[in-house]
C-alpha positions as CSV (number, residue, x, y, z in Angstrom):
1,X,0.0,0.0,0.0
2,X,1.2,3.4,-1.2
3,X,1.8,5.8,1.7
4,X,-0.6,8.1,-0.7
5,X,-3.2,5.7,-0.4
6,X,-2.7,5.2,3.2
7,X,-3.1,8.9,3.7
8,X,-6.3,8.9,1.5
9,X,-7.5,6.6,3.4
10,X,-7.2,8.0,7.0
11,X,-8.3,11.0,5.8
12,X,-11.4,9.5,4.6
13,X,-11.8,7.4,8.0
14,X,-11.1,10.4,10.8
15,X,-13.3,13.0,8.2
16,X,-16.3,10.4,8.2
17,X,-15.8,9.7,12.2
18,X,-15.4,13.4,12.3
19,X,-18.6,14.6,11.1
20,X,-21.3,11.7,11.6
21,X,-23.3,12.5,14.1
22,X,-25.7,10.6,16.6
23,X,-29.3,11.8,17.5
24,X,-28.2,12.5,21.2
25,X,-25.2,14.5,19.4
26,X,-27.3,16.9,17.5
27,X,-29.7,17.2,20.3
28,X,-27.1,18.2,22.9
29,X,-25.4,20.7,20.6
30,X,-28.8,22.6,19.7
31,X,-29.3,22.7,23.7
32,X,-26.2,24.0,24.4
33,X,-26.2,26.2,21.1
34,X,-29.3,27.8,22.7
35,X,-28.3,28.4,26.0
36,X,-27.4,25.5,27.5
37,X,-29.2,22.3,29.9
38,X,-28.7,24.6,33.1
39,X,-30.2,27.6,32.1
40,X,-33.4,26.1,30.5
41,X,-34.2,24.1,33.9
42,X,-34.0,27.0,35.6
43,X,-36.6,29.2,33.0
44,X,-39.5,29.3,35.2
45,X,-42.1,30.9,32.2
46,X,-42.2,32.6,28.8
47,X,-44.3,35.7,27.8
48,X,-44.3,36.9,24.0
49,X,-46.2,39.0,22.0
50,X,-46.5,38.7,18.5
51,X,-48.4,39.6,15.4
52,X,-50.3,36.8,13.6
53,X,-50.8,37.7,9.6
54,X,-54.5,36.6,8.0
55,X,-56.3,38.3,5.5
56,X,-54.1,41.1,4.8
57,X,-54.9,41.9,8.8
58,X,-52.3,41.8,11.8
59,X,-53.7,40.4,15.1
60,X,-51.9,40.9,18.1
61,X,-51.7,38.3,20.3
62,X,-49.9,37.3,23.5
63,X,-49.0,33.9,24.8
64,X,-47.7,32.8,28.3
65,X,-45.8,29.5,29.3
66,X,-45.3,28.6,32.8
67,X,-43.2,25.4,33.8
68,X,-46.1,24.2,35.9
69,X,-48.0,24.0,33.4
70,X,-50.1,26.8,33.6
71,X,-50.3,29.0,30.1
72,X,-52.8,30.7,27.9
73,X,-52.5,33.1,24.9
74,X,-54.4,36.1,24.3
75,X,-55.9,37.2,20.9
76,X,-56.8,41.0,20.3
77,X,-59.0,41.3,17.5
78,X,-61.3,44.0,16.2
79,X,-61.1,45.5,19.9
80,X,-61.8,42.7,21.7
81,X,-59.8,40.3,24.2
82,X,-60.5,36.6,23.7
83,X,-58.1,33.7,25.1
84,X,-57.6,30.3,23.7
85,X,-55.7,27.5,25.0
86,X,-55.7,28.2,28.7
87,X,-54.6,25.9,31.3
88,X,-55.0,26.9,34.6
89,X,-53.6,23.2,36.0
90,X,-56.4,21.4,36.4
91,X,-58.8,22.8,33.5
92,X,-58.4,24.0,29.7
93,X,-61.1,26.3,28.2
94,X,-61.2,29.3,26.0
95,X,-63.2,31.7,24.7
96,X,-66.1,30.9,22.2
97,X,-65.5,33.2,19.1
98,X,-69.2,34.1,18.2
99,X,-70.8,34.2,21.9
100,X,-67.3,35.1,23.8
101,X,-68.7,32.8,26.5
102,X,-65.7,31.0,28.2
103,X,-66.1,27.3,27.4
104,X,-64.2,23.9,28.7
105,X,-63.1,22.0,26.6
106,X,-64.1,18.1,26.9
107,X,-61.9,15.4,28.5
108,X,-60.0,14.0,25.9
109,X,-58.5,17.3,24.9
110,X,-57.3,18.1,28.6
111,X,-56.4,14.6,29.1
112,X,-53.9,15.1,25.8
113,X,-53.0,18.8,27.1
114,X,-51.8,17.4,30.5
115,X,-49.4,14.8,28.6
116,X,-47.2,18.3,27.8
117,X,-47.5,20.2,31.0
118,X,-43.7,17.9,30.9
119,X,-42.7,19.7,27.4
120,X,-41.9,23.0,28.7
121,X,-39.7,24.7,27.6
122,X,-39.8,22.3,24.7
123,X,-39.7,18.1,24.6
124,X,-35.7,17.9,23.6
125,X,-35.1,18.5,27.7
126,X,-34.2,15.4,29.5
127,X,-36.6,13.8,26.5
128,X,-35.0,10.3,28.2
129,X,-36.4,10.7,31.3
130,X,-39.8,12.2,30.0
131,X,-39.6,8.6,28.2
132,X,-39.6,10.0,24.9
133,X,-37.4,8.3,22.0
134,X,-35.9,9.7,19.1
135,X,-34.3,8.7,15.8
136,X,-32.0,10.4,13.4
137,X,-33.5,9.4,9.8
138,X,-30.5,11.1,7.9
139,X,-30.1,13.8,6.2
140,X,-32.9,15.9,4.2
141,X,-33.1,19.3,2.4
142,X,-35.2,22.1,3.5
143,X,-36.4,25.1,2.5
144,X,-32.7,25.0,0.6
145,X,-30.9,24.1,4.3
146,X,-29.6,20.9,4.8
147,X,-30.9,19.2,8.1
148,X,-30.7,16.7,10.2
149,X,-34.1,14.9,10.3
150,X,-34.7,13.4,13.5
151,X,-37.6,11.3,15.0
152,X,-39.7,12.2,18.2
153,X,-42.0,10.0,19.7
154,X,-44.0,10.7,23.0
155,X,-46.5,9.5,25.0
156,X,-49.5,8.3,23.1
157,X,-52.4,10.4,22.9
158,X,-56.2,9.5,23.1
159,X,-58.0,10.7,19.0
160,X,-61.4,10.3,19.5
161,X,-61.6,7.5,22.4
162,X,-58.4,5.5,20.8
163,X,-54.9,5.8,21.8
164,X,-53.1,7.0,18.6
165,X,-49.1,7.2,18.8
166,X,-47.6,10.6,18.9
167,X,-45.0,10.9,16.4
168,X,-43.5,14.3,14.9
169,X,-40.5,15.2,12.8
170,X,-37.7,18.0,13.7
171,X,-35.4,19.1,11.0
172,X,-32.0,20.8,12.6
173,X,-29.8,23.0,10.6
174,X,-26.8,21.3,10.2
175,X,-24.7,24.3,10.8
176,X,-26.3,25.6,14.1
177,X,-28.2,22.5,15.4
178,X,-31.9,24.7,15.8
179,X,-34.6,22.9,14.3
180,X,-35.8,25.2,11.1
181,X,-39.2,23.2,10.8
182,X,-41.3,20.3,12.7
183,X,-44.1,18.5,11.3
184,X,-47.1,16.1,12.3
185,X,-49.9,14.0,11.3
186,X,-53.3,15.6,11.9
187,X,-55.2,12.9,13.4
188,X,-58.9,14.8,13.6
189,X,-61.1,16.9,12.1
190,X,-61.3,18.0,8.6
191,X,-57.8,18.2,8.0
192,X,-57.6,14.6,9.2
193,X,-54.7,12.7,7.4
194,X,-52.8,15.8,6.2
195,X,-49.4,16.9,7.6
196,X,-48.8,20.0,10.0
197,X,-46.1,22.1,9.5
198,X,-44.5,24.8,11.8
199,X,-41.4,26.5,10.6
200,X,-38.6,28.6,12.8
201,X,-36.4,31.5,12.1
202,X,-34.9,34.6,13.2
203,X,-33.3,33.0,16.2
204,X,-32.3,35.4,18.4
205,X,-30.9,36.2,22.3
206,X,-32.9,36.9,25.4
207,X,-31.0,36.9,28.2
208,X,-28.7,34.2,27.7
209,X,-31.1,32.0,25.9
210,X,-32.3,31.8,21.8
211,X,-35.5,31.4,20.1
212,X,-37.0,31.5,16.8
213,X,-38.7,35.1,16.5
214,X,-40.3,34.3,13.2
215,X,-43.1,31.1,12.7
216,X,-45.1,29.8,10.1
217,X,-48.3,27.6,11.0
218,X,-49.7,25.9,8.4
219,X,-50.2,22.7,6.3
220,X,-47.4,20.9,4.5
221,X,-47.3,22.4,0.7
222,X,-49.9,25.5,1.4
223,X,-49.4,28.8,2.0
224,X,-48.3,29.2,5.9
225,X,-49.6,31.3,8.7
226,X,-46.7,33.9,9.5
227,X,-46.3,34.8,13.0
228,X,-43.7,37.3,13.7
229,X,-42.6,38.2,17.6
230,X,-41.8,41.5,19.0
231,X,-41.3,40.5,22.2
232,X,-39.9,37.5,24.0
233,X,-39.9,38.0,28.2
234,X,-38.1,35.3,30.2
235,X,-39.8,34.6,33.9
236,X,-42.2,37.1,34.0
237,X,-44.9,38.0,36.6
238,X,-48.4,36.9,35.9
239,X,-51.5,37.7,37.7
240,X,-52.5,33.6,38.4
241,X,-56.6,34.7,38.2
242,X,-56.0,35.5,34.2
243,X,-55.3,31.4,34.2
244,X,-59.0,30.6,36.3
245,X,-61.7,29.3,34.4
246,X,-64.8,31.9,34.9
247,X,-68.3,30.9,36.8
248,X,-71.1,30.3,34.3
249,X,-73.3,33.4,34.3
């Protein structure tokens, strides 16, 4: 063997040993990338504001996280304050759009909610002992990125009185390790079948830790839902009767 050859070889062997990477790899470089494991157990809760764009309109809207679960977000829309998607720990209601009557929502929804009261501030955190898996699928082009496309699986979830696995699929930038776009099944409803799709960009720092200022919500090959953030607050104080679920009139 030719000492050129050997060289070739070696190279080839260290480069490929270099720059494969394992799912536990990529995972621990986008926490650490963002801020790192201590400083996201210590974030206590999450307050943004944002603008939502629909119909050629802007809606404000503001949405809080809490590590115990609690969180709710607030819509603003034609001068009037209506909130979706609020957990106060032990029920989830929202507002009804046409009667603005506060409504619970039925069993089976706050039965799945309660499954990711452990998600905060997002499932990659100690996703072994939530008793999560995931799986690193390769490599796969996005949006012109390349990513790593990686495998989450959580607890299963109850669709309309069955248990239905819950499987989504993060793609990280290979460069930084932040996930640029997730997607799901949709398991109900009309949309029942199609795939969800939620992309992330503009990462940016607040106070020592980094996330995605720009979204877009939508369905896999459609036009998606922008939602751009003005403001990301870490640990902020909330008033805990916004979370309580009013008396029926």
């Amino acid at each position: 063997m030719s000492k050129h050859y050997f060289y070739t070889l070696l190279f080839c062997l260290t480069s490929q040993l270099f720059f494969a990477q394992t799912e536990k790899e990529i995972i621990a470089n986008y926490i650490e990338n963002t801020g790192g494991a201590e400083a996201w157990n210590k974030l206590q809760g999450i307050k943004m504001k944002a603008k939502v764009s629909q119909g050629g309109m802007e809606i404000p809207i503001e949405t809080i996280q809490l590590r115990d679960g609690r969180q709710m977000t607030i819509i603003n829309f034609q001068g009037k304050e209506m909130k979706q998607g609020v957990f106060d720990g032990t029920h989830l209601w929202g507002h009804n759009f046409m009667t603005m009557e506060a409504e619970e929502s039925d069993a089976e929804a706050t039965a799945n909610f309660k499954l990711e009261m452990n998600d905060f501030p997002n499932a990659f955190i100690d996703y072994e002992k939530k008793g999560y898996t995931v799986e690193l699928l390769g490599k796969e082009e996005m949006d012109g990125a390349e990513t790593f496309k990686i495998k989450l699986v959580k607890e299963p979830q109850m669709v309309d009185g069955k248990e239905e696995e819950s499987v989504s699929f993060y793609y990280f930038d290979t460069e930084n390790f932040v996930p640029i776009a997730m997607q799901e099944e949709i398991k109900s409803g009309q949309a029942k079948g199609m795939i969800a799709e939620t992309k992330f960009s503009d990462y940016d720092e607040v106070e020592g830790l980094y996330f995605p200022f720009s979204m877009t919500n939508g369905v896999k090959g459609q036009p998606g839902q922008p939602i751009t953030f003005s403001s990301i607050e870490v640990n902020p104080v909330v008033d805990a009767a916004g979370f309580t679920l009013p008396e029926k009139k």
